[in-house]
N, CA, C and O atoms as CSV, one atom per row, in Angstrom:
chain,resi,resn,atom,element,x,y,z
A,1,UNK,N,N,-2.851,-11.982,11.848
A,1,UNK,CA,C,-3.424,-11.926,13.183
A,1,UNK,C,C,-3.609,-10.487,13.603
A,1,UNK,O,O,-2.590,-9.802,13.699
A,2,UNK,N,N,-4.815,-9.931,13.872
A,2,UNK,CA,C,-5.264,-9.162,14.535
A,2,UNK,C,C,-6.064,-8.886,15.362
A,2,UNK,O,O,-7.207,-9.326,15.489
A,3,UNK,N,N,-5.344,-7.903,16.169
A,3,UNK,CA,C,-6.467,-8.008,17.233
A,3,UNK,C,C,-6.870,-6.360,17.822
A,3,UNK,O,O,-6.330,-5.332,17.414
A,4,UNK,N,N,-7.485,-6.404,18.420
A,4,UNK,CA,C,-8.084,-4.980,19.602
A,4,UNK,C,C,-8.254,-5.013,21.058
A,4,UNK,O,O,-8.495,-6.060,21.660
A,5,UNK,N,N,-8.150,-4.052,21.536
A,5,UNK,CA,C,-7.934,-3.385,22.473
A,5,UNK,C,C,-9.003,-2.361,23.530
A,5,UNK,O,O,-9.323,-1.306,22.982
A,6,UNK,N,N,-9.366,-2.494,24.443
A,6,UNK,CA,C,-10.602,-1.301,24.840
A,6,UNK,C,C,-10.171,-0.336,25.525
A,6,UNK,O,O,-10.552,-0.785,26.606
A,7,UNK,N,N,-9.393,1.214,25.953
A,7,UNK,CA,C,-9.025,1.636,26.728
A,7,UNK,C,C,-10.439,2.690,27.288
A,7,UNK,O,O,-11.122,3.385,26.535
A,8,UNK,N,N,-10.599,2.571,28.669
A,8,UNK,CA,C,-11.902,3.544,29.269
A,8,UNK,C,C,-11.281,4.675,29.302
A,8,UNK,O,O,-10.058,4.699,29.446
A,9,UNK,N,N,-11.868,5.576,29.201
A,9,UNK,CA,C,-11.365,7.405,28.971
A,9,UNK,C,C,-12.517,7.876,29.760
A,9,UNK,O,O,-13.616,7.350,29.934
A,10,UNK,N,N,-12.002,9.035,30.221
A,10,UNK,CA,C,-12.854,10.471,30.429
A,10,UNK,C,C,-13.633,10.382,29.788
A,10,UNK,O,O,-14.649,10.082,30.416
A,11,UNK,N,N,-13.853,10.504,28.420
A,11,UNK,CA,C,-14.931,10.620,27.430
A,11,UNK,C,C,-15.488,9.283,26.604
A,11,UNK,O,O,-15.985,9.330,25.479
A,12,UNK,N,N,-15.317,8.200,27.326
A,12,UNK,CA,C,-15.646,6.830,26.852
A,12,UNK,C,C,-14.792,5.840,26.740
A,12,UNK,O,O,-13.606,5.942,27.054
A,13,UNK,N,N,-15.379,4.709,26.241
A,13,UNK,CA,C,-14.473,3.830,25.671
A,13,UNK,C,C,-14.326,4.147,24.249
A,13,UNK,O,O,-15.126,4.568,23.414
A,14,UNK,N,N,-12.839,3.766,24.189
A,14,UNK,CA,C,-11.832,3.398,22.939
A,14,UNK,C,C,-11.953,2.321,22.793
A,14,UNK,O,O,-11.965,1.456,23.668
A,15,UNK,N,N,-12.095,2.157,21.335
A,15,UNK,CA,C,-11.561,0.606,20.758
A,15,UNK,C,C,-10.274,1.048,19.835
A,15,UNK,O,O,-10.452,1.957,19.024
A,16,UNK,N,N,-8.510,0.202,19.975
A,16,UNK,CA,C,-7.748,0.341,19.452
A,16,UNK,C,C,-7.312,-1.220,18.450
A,16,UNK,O,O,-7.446,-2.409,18.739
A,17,UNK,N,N,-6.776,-0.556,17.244
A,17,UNK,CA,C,-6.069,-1.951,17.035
A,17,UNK,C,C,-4.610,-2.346,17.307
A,17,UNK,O,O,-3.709,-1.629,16.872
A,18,UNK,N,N,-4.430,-3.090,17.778
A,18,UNK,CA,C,-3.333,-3.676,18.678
A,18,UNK,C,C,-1.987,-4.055,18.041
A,18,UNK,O,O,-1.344,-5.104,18.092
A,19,UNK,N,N,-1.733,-2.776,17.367
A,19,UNK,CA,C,-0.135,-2.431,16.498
A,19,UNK,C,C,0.026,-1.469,16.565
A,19,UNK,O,O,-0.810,-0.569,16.482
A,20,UNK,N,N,1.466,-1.366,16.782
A,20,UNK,CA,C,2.172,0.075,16.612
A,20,UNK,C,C,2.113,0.474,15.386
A,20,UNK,O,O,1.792,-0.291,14.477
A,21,UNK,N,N,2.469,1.942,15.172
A,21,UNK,CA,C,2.631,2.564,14.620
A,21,UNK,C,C,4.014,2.942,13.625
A,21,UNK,O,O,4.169,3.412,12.498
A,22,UNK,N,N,4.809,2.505,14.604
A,22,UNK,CA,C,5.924,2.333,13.809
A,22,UNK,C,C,6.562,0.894,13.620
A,22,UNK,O,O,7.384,1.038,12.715
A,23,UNK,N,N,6.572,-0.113,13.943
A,23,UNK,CA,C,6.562,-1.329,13.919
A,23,UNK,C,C,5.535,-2.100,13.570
A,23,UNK,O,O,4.464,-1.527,13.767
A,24,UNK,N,N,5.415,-3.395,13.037
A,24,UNK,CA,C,4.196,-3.841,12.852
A,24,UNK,C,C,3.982,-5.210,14.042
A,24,UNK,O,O,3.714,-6.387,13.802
A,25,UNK,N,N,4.141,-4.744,14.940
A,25,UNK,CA,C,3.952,-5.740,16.101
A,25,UNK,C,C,2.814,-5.323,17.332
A,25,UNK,O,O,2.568,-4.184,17.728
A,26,UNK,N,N,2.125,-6.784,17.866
A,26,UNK,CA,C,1.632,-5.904,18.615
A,26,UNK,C,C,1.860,-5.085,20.120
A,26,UNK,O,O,2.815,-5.567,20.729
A,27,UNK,N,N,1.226,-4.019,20.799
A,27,UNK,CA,C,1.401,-3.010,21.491
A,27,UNK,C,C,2.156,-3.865,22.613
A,27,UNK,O,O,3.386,-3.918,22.628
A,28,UNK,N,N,1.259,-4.618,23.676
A,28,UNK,CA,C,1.290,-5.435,24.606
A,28,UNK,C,C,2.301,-7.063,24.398
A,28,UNK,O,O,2.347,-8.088,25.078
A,29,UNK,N,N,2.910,-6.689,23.288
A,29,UNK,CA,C,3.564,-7.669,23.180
A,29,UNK,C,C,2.960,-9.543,24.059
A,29,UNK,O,O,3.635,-10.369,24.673
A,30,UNK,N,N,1.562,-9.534,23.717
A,30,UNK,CA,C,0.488,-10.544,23.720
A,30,UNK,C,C,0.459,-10.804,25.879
A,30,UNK,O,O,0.110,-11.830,26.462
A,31,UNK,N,N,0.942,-9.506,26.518
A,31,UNK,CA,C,0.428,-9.630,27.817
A,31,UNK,C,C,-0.760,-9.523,28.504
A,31,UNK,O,O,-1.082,-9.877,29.637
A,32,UNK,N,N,-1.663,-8.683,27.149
A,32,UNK,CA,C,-2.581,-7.537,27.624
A,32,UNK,C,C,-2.975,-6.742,28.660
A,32,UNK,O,O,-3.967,-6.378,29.292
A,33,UNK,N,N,-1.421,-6.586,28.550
A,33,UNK,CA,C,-1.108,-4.987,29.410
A,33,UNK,C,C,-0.763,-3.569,28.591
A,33,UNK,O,O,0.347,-3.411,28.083
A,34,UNK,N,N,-1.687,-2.669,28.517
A,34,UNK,CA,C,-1.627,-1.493,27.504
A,34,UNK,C,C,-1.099,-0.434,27.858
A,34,UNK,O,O,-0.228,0.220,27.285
A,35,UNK,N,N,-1.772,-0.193,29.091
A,35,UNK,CA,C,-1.190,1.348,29.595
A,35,UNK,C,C,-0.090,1.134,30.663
A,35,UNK,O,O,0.063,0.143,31.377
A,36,UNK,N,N,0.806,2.520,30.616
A,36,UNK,CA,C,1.779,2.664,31.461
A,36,UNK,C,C,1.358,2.745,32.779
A,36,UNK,O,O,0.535,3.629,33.019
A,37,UNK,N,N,1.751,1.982,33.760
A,37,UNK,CA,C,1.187,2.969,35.039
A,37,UNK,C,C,2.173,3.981,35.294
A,37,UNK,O,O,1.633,4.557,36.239
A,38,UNK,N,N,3.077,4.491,35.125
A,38,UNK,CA,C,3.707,5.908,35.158
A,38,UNK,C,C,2.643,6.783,34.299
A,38,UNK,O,O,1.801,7.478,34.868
A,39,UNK,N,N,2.733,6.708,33.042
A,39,UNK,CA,C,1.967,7.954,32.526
A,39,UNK,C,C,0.714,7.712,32.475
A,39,UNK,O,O,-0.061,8.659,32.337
A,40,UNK,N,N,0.232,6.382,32.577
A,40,UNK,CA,C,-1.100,6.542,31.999
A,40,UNK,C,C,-1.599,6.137,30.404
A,40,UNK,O,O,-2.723,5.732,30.105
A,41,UNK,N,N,-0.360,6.377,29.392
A,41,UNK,CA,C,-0.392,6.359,28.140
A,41,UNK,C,C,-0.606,5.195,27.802
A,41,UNK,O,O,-0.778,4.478,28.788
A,42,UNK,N,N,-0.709,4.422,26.392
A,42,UNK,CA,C,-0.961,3.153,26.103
A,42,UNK,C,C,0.419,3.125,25.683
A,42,UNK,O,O,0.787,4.113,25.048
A,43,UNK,N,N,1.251,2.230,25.890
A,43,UNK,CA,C,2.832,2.024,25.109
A,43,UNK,C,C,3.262,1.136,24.967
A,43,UNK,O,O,3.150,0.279,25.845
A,44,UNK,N,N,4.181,0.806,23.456
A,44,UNK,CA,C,4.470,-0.209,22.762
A,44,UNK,C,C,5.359,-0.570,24.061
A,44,UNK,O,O,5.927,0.194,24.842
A,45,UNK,N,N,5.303,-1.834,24.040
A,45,UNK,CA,C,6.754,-2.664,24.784
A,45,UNK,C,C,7.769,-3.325,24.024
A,45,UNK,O,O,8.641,-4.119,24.376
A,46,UNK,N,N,7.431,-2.756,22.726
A,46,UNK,CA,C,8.941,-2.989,22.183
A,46,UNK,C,C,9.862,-2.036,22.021
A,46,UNK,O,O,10.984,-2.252,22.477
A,47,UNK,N,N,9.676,-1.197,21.565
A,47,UNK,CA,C,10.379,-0.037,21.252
A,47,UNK,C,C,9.795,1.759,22.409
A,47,UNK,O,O,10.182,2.896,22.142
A,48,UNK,N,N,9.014,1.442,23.375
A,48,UNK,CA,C,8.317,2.371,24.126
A,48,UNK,C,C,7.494,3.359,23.462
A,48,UNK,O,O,6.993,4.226,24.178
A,49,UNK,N,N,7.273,3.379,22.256
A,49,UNK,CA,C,6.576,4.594,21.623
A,49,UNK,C,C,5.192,4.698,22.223
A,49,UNK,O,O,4.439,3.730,22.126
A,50,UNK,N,N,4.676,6.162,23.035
A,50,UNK,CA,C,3.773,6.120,23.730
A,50,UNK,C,C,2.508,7.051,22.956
A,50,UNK,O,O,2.840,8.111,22.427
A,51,UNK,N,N,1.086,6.622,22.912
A,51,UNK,CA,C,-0.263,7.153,22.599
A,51,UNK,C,C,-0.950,7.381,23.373
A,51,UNK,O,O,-1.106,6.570,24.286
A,52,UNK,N,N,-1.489,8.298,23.348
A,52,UNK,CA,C,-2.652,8.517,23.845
A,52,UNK,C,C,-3.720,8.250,24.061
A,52,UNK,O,O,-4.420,8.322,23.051
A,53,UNK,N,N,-4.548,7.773,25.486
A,53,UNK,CA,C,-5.627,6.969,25.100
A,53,UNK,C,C,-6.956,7.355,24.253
A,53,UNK,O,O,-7.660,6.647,23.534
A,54,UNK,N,N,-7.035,8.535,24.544
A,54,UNK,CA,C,-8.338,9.079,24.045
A,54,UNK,C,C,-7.898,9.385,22.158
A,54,UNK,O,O,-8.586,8.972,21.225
A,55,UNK,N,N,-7.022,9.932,22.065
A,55,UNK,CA,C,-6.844,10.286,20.577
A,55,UNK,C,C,-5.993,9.207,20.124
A,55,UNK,O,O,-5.864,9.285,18.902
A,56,UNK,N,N,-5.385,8.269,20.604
A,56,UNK,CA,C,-4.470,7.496,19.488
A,56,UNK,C,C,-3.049,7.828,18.978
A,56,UNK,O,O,-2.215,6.975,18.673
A,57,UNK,N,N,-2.838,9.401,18.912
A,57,UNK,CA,C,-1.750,9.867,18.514
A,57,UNK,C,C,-0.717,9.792,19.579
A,57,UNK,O,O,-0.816,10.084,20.771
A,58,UNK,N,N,0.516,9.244,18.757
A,58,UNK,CA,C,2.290,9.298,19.223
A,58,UNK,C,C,2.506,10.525,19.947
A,58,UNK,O,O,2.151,11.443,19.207
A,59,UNK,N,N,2.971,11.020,21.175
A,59,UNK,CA,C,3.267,11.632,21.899
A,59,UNK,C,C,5.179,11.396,21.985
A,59,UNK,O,O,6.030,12.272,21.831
A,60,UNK,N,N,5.389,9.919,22.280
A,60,UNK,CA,C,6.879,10.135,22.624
A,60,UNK,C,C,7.376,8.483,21.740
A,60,UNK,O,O,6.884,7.367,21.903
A,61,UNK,N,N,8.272,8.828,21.004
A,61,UNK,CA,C,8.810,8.097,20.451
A,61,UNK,C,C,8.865,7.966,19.365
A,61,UNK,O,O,8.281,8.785,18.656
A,62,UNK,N,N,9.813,6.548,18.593
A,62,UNK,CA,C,9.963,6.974,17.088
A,62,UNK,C,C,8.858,7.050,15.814
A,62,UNK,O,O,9.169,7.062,14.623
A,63,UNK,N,N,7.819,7.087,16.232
A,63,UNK,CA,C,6.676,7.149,15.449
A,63,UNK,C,C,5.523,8.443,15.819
A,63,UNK,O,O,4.417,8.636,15.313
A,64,UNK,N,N,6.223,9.207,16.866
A,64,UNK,CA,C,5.550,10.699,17.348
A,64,UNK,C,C,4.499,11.878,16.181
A,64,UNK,O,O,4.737,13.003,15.741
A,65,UNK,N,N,3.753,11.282,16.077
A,65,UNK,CA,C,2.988,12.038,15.444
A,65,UNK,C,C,1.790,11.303,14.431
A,65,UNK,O,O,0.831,11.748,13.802
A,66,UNK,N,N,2.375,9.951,14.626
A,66,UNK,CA,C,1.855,8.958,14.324
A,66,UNK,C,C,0.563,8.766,14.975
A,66,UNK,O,O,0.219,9.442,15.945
A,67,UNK,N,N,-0.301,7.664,14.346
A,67,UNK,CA,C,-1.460,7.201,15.495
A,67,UNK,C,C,-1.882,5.636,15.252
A,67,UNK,O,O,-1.570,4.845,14.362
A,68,UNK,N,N,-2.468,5.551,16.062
A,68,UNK,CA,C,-2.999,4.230,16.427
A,68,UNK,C,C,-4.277,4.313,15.467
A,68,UNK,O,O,-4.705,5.347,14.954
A,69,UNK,N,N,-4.817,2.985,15.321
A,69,UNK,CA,C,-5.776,2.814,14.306
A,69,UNK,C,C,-7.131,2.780,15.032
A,69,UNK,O,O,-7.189,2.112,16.064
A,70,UNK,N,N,-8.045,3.320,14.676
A,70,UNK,CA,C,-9.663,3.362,15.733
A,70,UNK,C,C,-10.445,2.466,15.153
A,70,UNK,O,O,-10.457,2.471,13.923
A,71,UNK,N,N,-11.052,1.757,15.674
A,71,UNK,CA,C,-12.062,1.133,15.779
A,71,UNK,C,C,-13.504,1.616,15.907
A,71,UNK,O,O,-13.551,2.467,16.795
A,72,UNK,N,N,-14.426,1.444,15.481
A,72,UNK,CA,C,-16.117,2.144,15.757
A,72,UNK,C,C,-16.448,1.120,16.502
A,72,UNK,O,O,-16.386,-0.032,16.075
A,73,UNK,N,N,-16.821,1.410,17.646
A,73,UNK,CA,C,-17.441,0.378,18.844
A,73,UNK,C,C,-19.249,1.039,19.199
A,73,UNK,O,O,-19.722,2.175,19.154
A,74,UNK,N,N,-19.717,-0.027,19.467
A,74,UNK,CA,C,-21.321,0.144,20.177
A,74,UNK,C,C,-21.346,-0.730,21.040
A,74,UNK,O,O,-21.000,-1.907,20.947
A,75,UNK,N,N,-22.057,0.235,22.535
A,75,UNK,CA,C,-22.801,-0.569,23.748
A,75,UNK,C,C,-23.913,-1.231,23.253
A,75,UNK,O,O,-24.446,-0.627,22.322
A,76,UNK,N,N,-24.602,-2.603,23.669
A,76,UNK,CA,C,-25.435,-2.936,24.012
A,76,UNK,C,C,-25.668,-3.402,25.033
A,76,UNK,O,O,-24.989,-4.337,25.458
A,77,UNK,N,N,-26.358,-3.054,25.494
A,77,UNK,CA,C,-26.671,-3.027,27.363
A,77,UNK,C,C,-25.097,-3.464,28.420
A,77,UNK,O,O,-24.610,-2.651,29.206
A,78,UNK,N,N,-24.761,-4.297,28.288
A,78,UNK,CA,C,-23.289,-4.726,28.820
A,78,UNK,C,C,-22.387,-5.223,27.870
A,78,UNK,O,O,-21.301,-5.699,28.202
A,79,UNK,N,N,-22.724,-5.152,26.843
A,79,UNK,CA,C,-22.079,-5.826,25.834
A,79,UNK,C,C,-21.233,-4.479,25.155
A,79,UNK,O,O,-21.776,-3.376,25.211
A,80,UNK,N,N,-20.522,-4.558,24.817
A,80,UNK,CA,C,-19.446,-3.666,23.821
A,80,UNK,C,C,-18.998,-4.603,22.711
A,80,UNK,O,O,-18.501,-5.724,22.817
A,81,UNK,N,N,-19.337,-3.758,21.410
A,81,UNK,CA,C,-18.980,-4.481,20.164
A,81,UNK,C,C,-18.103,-4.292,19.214
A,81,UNK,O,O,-18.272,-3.488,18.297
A,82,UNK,N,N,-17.829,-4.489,19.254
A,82,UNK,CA,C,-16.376,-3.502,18.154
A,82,UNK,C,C,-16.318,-4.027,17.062
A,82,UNK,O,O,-16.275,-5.257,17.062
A,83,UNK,N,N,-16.297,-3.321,15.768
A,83,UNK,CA,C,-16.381,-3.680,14.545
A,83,UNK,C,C,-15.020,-4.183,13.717
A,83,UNK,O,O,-14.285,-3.226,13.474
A,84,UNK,N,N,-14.675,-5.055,13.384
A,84,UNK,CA,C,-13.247,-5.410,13.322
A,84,UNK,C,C,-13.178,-4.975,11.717
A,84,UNK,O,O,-12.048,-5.131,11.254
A,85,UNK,N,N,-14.067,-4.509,10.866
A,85,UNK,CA,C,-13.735,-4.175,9.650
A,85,UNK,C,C,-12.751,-3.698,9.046
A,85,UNK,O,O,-12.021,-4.083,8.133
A,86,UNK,N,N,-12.867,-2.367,9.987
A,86,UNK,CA,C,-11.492,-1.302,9.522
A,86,UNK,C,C,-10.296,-2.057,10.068
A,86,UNK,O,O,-9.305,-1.339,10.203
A,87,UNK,N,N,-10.151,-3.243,10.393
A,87,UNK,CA,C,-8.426,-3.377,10.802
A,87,UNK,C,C,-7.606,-3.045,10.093
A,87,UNK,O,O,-6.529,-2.712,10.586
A,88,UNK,N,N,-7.799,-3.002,8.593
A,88,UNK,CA,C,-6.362,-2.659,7.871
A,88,UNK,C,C,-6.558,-1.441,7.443
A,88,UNK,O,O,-5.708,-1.088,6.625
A,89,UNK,N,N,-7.448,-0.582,7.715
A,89,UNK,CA,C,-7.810,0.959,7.565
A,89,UNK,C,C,-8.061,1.342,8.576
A,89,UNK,O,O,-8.517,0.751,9.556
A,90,UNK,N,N,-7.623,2.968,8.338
A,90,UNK,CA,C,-7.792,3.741,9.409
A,90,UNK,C,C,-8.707,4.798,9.095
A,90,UNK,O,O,-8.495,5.633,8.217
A,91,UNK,N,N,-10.083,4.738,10.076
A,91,UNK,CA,C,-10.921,6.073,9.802
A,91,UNK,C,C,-10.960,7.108,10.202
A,91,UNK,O,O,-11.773,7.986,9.911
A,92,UNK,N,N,-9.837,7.170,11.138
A,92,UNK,CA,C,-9.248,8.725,11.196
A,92,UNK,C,C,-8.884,9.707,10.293
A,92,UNK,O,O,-9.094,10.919,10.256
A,93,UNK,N,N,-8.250,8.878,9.518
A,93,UNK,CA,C,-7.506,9.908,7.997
A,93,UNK,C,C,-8.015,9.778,6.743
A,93,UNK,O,O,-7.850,9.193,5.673
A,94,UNK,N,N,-8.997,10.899,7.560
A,94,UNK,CA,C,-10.445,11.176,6.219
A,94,UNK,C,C,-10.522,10.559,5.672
A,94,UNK,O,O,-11.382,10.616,4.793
C-alpha cells in the first residue's frame, strides 16, 4: 500500500510519498494530517521526525538528513496529476 501526499509551497505544489524515512510507515498515520501547525513542517506521527515541505529533507529527528521520496506532478487546468511510478524510487538521488 502506497500512497501520496500534496503539500502547497511558496514555490508550488509538492507531491510526497507517504512514508517516513526512517520507518516504513505512513507519515499521517492514515489521518491525512501532514503538517505541524507549530512548525509548519510535514511530520511523522510516529516517531516525530520532521521534513521539509519544499525539499523533503529530515530537519529534526532520527532520520535527519534523510528525505522524503518526490513525486513528478502536472497541472491540468484544475486537475493535478501525480505520477505514482517512482513510488519505490527516489528521483532525487541522481
Amino acid at each position: 500500500d502506497q500512497t501520496a501526499f500534496l503539500v502547497s509551497t511558496p514555490e508550488g505544489l509538492r507531491a510526497w510519498r507517504n512514508r517516513c524515512d526512517h520507518w516504513p510507515v505512513p507519515l499521517d498515520m492514515d489521518d491525512q494530517d501532514f503538517l505541524s501547525p507549530l512548525s509548519g513542517l510535514v511530520t511523522c506521527k510516529s516517531h516525530g521526525a520532521a521534513y521539509h515541505p519544499e525539499s523533503g529533507v529530515c530537519l529534526h529527528g532520527p532520520c535527519r538528513g534523510a528525505r522524503l521520496v518526490a513525486l513528478p506532478l502536472r497541472i491540468e487546468g484544475e486537475d493535478v496529476l501525480v505520477d505514482p511510478s517512482p513510488m519505490f524510487l527516489d528521483p532525487m538521488a541522481g
